[in-house]
ROFI-24370 format. One record per atom (N, C-alpha, C): chain; residue in one letter; x, y, z; atom name. Coordinates in nm, 3 decimals. Layout:
BEGIN
<node chain="A" resn="A" xx="X" yy="Y" zz="Z" name="CA"/>
...
//
This chain:
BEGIN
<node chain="A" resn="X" xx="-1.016" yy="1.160" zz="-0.462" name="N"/>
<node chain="A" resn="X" xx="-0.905" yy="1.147" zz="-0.553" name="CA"/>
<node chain="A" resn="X" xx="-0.961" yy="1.121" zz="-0.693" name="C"/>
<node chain="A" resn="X" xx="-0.903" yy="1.204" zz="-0.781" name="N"/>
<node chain="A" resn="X" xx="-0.966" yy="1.149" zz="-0.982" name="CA"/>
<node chain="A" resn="X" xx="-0.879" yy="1.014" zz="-0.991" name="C"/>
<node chain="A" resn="X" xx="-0.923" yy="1.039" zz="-1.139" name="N"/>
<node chain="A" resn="X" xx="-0.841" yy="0.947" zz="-1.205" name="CA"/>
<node chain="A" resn="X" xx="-0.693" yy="0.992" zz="-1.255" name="C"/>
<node chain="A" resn="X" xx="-0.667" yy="1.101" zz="-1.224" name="N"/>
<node chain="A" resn="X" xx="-0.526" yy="1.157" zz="-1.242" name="CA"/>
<node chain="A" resn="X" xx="-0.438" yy="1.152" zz="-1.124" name="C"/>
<node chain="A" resn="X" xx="-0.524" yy="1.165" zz="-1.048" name="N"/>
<node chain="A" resn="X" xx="-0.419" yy="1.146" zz="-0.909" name="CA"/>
<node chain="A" resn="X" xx="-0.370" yy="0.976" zz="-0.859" name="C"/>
<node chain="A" resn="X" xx="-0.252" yy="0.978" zz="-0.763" name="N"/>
<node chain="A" resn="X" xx="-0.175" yy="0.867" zz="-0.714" name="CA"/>
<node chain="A" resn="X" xx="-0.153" yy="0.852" zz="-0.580" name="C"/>
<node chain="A" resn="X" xx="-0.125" yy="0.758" zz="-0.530" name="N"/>
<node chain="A" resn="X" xx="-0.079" yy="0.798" zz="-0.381" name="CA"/>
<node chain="A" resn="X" xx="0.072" yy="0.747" zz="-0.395" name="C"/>
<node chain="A" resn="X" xx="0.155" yy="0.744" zz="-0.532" name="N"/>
<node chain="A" resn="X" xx="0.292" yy="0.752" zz="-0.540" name="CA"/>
<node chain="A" resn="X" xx="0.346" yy="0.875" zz="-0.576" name="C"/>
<node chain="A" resn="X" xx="0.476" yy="0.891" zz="-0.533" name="N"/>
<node chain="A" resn="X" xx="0.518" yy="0.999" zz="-0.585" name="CA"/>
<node chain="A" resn="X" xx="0.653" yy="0.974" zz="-0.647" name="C"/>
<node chain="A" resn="X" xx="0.642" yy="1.005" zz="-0.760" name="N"/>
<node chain="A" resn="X" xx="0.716" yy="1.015" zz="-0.851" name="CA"/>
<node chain="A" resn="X" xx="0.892" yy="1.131" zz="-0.909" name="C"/>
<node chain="A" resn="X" xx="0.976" yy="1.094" zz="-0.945" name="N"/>
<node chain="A" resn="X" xx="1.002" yy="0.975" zz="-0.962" name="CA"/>
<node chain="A" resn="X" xx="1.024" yy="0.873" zz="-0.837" name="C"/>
<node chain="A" resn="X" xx="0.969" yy="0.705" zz="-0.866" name="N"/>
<node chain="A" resn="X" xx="0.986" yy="0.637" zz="-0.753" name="CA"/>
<node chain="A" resn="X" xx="1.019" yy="0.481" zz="-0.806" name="C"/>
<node chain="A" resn="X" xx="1.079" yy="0.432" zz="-0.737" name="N"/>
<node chain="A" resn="X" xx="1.119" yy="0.276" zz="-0.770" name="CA"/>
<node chain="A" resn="X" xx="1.003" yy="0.180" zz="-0.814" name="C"/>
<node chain="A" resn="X" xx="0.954" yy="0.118" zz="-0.851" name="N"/>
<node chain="A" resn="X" xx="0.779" yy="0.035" zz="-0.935" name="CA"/>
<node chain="A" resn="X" xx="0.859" yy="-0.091" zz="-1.001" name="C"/>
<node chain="A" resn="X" xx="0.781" yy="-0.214" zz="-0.898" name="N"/>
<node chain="A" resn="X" xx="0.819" yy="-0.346" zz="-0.996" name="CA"/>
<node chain="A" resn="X" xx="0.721" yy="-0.353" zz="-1.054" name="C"/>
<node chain="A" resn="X" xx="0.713" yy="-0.407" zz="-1.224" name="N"/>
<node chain="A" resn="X" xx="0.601" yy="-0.478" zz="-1.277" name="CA"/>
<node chain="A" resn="X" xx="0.628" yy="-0.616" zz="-1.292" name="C"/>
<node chain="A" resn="X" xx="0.517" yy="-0.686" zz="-1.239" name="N"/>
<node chain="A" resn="X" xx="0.543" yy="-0.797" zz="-1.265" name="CA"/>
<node chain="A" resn="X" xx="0.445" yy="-0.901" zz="-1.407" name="C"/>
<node chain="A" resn="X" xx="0.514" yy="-0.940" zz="-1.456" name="N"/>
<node chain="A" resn="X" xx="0.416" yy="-1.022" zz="-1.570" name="CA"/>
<node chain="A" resn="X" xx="0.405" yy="-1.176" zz="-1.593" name="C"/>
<node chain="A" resn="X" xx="0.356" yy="-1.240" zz="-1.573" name="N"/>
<node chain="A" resn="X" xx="0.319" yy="-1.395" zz="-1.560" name="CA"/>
<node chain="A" resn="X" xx="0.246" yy="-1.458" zz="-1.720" name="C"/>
<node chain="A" resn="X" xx="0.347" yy="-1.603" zz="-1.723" name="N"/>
<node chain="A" resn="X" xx="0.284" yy="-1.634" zz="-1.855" name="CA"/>
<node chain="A" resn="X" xx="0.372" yy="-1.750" zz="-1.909" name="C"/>
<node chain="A" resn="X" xx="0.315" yy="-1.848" zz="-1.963" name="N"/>
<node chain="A" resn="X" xx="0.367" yy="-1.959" zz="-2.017" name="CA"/>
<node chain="A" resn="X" xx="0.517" yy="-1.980" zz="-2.015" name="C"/>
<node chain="A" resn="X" xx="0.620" yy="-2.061" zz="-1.923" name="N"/>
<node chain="A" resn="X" xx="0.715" yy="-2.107" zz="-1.943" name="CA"/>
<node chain="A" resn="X" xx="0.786" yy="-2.147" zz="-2.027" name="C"/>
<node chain="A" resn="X" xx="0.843" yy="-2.009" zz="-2.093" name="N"/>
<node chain="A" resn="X" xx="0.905" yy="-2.033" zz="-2.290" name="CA"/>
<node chain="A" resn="X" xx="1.077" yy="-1.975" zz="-2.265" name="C"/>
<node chain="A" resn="X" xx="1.115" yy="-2.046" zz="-2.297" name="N"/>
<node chain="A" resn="X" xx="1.282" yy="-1.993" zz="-2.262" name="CA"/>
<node chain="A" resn="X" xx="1.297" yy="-1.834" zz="-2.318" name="C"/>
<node chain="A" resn="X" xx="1.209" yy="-1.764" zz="-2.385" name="N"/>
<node chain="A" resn="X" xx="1.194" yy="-1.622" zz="-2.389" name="CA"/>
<node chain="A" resn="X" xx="1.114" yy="-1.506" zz="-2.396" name="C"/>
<node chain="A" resn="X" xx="1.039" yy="-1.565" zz="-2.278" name="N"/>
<node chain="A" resn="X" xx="0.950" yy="-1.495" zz="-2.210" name="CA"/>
<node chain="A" resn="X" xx="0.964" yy="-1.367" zz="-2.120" name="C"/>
<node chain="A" resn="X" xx="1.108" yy="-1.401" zz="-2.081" name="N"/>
<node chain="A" resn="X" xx="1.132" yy="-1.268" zz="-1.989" name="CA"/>
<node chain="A" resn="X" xx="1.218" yy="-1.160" zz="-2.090" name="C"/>
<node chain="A" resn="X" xx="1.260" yy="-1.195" zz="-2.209" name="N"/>
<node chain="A" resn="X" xx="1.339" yy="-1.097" zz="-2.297" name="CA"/>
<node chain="A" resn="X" xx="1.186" yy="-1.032" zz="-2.362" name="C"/>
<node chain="A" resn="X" xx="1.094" yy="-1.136" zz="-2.363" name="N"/>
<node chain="A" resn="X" xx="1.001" yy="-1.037" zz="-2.425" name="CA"/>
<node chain="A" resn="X" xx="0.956" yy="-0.958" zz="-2.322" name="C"/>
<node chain="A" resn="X" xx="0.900" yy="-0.977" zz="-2.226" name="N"/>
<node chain="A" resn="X" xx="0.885" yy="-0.924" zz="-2.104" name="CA"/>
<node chain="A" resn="X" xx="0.970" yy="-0.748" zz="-2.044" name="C"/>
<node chain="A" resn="X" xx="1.082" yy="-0.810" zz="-2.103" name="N"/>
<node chain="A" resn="X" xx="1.174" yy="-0.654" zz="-2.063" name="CA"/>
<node chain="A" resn="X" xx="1.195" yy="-0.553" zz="-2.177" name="C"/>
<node chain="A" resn="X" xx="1.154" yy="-0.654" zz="-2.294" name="N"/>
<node chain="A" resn="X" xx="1.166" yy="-0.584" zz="-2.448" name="CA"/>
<node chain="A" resn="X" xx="1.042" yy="-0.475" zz="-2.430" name="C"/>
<node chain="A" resn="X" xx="0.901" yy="-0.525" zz="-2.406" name="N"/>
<node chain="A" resn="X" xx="0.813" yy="-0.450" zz="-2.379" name="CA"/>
<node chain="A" resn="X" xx="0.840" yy="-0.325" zz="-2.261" name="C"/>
<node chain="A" resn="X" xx="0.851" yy="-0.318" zz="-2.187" name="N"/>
<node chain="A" resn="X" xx="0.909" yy="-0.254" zz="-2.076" name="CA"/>
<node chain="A" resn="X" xx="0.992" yy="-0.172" zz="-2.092" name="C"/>
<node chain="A" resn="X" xx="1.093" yy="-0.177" zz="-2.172" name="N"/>
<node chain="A" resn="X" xx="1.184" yy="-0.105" zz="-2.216" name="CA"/>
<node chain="A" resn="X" xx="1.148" yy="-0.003" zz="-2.302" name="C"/>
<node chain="A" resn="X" xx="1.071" yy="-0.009" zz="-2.334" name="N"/>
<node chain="A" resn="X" xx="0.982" yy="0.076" zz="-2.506" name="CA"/>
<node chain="A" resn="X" xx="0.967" yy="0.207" zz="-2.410" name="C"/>
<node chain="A" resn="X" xx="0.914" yy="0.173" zz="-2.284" name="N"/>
<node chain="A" resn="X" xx="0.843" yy="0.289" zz="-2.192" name="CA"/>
<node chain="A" resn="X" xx="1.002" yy="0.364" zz="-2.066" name="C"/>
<node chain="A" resn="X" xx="1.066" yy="0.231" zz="-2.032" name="N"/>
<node chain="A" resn="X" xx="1.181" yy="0.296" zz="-1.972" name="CA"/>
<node chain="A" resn="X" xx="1.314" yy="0.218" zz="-1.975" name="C"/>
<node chain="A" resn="X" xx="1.432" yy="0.275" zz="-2.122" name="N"/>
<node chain="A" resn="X" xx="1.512" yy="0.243" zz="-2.159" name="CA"/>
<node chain="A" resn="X" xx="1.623" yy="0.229" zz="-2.067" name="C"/>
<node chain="A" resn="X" xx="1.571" yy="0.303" zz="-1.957" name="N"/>
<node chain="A" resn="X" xx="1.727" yy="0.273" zz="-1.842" name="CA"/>
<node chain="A" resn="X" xx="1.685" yy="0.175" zz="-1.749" name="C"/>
<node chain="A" resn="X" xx="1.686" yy="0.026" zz="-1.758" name="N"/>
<node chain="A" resn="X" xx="1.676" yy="-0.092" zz="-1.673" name="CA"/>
<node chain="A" resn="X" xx="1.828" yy="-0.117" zz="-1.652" name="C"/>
<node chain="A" resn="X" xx="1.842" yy="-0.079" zz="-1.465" name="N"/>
<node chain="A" resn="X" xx="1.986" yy="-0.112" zz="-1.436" name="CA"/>
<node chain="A" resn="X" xx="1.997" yy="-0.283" zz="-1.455" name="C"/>
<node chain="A" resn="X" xx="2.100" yy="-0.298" zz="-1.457" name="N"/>
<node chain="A" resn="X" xx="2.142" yy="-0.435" zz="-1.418" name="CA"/>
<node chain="A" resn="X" xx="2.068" yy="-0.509" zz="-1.276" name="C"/>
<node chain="A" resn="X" xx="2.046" yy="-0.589" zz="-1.275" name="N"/>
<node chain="A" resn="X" xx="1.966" yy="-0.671" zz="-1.153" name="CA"/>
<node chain="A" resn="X" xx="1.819" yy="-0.645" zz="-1.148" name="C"/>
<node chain="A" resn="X" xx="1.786" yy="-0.564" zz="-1.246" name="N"/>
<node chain="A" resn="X" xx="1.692" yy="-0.503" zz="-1.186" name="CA"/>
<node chain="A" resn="X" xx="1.551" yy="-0.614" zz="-1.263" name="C"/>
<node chain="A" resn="X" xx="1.578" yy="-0.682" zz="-1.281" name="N"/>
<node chain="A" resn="X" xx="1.471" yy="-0.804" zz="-1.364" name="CA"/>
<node chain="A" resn="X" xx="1.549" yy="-0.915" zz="-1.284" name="C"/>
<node chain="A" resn="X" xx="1.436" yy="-0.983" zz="-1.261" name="N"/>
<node chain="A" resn="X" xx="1.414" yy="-1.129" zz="-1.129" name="CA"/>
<node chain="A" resn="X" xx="1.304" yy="-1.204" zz="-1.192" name="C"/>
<node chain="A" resn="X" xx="1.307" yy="-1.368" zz="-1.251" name="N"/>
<node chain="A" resn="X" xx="1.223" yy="-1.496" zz="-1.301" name="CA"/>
<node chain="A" resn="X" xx="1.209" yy="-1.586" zz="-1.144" name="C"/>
<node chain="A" resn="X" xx="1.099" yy="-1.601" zz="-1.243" name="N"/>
<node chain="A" resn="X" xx="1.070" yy="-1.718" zz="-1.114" name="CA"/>
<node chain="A" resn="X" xx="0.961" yy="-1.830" zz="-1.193" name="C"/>
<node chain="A" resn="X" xx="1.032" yy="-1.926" zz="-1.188" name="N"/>
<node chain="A" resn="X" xx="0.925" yy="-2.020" zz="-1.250" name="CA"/>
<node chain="A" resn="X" xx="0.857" yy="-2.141" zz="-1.105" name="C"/>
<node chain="A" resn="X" xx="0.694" yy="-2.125" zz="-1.188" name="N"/>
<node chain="A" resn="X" xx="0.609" yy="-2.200" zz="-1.085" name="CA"/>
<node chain="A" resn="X" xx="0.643" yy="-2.335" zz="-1.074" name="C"/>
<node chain="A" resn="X" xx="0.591" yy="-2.409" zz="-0.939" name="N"/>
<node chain="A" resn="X" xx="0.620" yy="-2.543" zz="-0.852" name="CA"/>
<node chain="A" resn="X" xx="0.620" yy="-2.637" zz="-1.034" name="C"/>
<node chain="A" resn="X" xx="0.503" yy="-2.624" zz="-1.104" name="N"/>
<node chain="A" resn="X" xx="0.464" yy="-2.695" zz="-1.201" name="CA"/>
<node chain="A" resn="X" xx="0.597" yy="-2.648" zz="-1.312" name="C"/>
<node chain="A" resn="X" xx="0.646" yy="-2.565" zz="-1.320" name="N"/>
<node chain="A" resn="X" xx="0.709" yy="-2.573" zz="-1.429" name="CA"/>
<node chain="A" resn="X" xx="0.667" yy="-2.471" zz="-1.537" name="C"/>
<node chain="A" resn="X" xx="0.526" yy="-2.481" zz="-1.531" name="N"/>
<node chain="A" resn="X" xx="0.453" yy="-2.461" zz="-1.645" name="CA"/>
<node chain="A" resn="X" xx="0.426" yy="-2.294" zz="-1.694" name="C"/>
<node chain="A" resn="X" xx="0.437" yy="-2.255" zz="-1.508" name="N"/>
<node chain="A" resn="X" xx="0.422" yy="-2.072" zz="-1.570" name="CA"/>
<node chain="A" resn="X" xx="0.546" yy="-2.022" zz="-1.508" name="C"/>
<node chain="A" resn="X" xx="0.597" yy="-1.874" zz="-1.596" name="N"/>
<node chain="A" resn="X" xx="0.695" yy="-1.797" zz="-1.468" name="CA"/>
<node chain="A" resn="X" xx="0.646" yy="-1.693" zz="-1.465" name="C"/>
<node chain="A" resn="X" xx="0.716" yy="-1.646" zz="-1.414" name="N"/>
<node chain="A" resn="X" xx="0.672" yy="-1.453" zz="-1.354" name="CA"/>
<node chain="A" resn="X" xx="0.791" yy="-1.385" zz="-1.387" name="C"/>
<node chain="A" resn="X" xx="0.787" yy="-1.267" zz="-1.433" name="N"/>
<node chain="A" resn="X" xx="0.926" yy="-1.195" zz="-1.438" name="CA"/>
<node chain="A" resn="X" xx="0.912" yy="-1.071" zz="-1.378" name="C"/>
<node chain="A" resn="X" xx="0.987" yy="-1.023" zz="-1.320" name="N"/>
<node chain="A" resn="X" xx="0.966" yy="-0.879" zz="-1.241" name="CA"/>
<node chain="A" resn="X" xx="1.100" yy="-0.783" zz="-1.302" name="C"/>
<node chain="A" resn="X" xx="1.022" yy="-0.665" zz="-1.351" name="N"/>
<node chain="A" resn="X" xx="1.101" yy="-0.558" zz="-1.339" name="CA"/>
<node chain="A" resn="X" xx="1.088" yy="-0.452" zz="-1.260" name="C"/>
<node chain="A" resn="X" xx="1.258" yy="-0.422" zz="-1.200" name="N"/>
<node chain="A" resn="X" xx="1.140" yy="-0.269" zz="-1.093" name="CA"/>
<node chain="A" resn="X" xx="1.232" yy="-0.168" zz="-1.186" name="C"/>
<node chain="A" resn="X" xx="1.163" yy="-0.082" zz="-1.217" name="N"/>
<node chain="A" resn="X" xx="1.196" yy="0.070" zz="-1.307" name="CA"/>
<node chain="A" resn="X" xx="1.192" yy="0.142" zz="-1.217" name="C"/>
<node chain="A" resn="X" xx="1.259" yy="0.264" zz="-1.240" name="N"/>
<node chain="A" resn="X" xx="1.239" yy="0.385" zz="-1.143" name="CA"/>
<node chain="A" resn="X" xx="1.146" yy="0.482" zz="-1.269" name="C"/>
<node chain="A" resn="X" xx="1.021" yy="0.478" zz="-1.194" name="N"/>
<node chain="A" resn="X" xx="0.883" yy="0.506" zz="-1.291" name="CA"/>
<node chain="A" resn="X" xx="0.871" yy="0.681" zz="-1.265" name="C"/>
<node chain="A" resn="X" xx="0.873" yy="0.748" zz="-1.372" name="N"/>
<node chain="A" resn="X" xx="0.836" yy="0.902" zz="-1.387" name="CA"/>
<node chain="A" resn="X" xx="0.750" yy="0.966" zz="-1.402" name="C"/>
<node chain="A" resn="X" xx="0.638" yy="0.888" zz="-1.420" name="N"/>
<node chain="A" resn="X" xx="0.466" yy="0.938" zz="-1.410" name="CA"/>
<node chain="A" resn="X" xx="0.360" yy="0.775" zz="-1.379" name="C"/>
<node chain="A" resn="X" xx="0.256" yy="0.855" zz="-1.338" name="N"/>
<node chain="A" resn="X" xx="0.180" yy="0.763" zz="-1.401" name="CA"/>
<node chain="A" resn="X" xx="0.142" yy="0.690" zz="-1.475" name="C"/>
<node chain="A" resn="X" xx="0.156" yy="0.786" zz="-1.586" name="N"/>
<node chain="A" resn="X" xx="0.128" yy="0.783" zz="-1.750" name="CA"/>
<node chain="A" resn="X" xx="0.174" yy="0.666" zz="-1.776" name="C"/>
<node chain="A" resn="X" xx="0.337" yy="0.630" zz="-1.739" name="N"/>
<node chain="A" resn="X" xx="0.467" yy="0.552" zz="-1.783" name="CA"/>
<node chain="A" resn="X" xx="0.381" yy="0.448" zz="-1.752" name="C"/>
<node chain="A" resn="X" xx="0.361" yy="0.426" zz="-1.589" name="N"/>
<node chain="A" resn="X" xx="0.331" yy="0.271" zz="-1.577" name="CA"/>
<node chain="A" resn="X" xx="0.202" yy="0.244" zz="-1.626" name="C"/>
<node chain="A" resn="X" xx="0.101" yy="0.314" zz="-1.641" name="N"/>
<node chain="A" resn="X" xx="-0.044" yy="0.266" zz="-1.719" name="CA"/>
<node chain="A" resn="X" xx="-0.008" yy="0.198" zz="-1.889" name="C"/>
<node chain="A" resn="X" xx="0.083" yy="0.304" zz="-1.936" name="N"/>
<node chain="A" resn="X" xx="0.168" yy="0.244" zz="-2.074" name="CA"/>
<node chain="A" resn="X" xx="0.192" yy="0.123" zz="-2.070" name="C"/>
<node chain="A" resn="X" xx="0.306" yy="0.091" zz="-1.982" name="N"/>
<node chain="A" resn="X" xx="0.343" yy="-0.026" zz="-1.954" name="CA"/>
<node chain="A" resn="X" xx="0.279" yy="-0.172" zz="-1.961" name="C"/>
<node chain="A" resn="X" xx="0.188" yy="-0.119" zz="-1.832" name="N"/>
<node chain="A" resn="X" xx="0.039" yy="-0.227" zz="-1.842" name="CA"/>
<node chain="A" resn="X" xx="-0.057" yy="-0.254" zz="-1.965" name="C"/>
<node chain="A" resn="X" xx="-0.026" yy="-0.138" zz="-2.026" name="N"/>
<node chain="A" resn="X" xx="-0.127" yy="-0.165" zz="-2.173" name="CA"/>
<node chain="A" resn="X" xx="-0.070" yy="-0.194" zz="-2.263" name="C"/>
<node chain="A" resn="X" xx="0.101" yy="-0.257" zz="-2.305" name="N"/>
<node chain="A" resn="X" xx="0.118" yy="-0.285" zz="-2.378" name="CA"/>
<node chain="A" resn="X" xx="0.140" yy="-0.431" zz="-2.359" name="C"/>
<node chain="A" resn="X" xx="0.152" yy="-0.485" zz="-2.164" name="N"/>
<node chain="A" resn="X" xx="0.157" yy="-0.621" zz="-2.121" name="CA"/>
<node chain="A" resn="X" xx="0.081" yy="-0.690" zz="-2.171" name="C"/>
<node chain="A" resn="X" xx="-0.025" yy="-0.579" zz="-2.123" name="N"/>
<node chain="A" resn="X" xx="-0.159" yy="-0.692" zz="-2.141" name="CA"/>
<node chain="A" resn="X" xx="-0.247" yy="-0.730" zz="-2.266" name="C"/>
<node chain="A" resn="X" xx="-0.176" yy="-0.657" zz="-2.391" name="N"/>
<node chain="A" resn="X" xx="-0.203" yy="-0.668" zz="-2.499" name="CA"/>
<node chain="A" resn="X" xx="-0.134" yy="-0.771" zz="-2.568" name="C"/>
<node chain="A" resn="X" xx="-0.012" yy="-0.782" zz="-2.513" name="N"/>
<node chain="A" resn="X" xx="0.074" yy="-0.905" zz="-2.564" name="CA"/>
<node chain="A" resn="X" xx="0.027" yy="-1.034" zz="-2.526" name="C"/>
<node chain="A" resn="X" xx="0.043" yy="-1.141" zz="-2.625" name="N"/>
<node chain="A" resn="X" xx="-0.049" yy="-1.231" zz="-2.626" name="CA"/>
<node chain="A" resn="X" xx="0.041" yy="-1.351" zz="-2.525" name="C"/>
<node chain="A" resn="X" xx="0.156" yy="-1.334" zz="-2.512" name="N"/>
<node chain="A" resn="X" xx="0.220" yy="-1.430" zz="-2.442" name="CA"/>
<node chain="A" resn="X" xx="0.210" yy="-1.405" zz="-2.269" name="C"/>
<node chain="A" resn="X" xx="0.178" yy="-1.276" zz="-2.229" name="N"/>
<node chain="A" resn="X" xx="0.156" yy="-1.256" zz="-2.162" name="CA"/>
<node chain="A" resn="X" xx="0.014" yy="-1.266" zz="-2.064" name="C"/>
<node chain="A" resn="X" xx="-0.018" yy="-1.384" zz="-1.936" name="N"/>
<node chain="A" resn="X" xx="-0.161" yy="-1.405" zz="-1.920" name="CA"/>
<node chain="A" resn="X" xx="-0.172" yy="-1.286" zz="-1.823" name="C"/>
<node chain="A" resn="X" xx="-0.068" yy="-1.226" zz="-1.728" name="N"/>
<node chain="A" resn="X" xx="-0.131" yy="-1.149" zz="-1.644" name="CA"/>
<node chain="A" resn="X" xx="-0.030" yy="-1.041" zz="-1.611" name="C"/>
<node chain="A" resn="X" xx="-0.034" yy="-0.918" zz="-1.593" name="N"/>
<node chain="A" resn="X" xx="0.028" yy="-0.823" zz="-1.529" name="CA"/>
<node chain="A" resn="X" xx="0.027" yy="-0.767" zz="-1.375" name="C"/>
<node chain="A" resn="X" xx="0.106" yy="-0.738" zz="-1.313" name="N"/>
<node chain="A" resn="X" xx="0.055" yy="-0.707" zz="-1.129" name="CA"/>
<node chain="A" resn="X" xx="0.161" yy="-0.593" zz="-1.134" name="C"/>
//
């Protein structure tokens, strides 16, 4: 398999999830980013979860993702954002 190929097939349902300091707007930034790449986020479709400590949350979006391309985007604009410590 290259680096162009997937073992998804597209279009297909894809949560991203992003983890990072417990800030009352963390997940608007979170979906703000996300959105840049896929403007149709149904309703429900973003889920928080903040850790035992308080201290970090996680936010999950699942997109219905149209290439590869989309979600590598995605990831590279997460993980460039500074509020953001981790992407999955």
């Amino acid at each position: 398999m290259n680096d162009d190929e997937t073992l998804l097939q597209f279009p297909c349902k894809f949560p991203i999830k992003a983890m990072g300091l417990n800030s009352h707007d963390f997940d608007t930034r979170v979906v703000e980013i996300v959105r840049r790449h896929s403007p149709d986020i149904p309703e429900g479709a973003v889920n928080s979860r903040i850790s035992k400590s308080a201290k970090y949350i996680s936010v999950t979006v699942t997109i219905t993702a149209q290439s590869k391309a989309q979600v590598d985007a995605i990831y590279l604009d997460l993980t460039e954002a500074k509020e953001v410590v981790m992407a999955l």
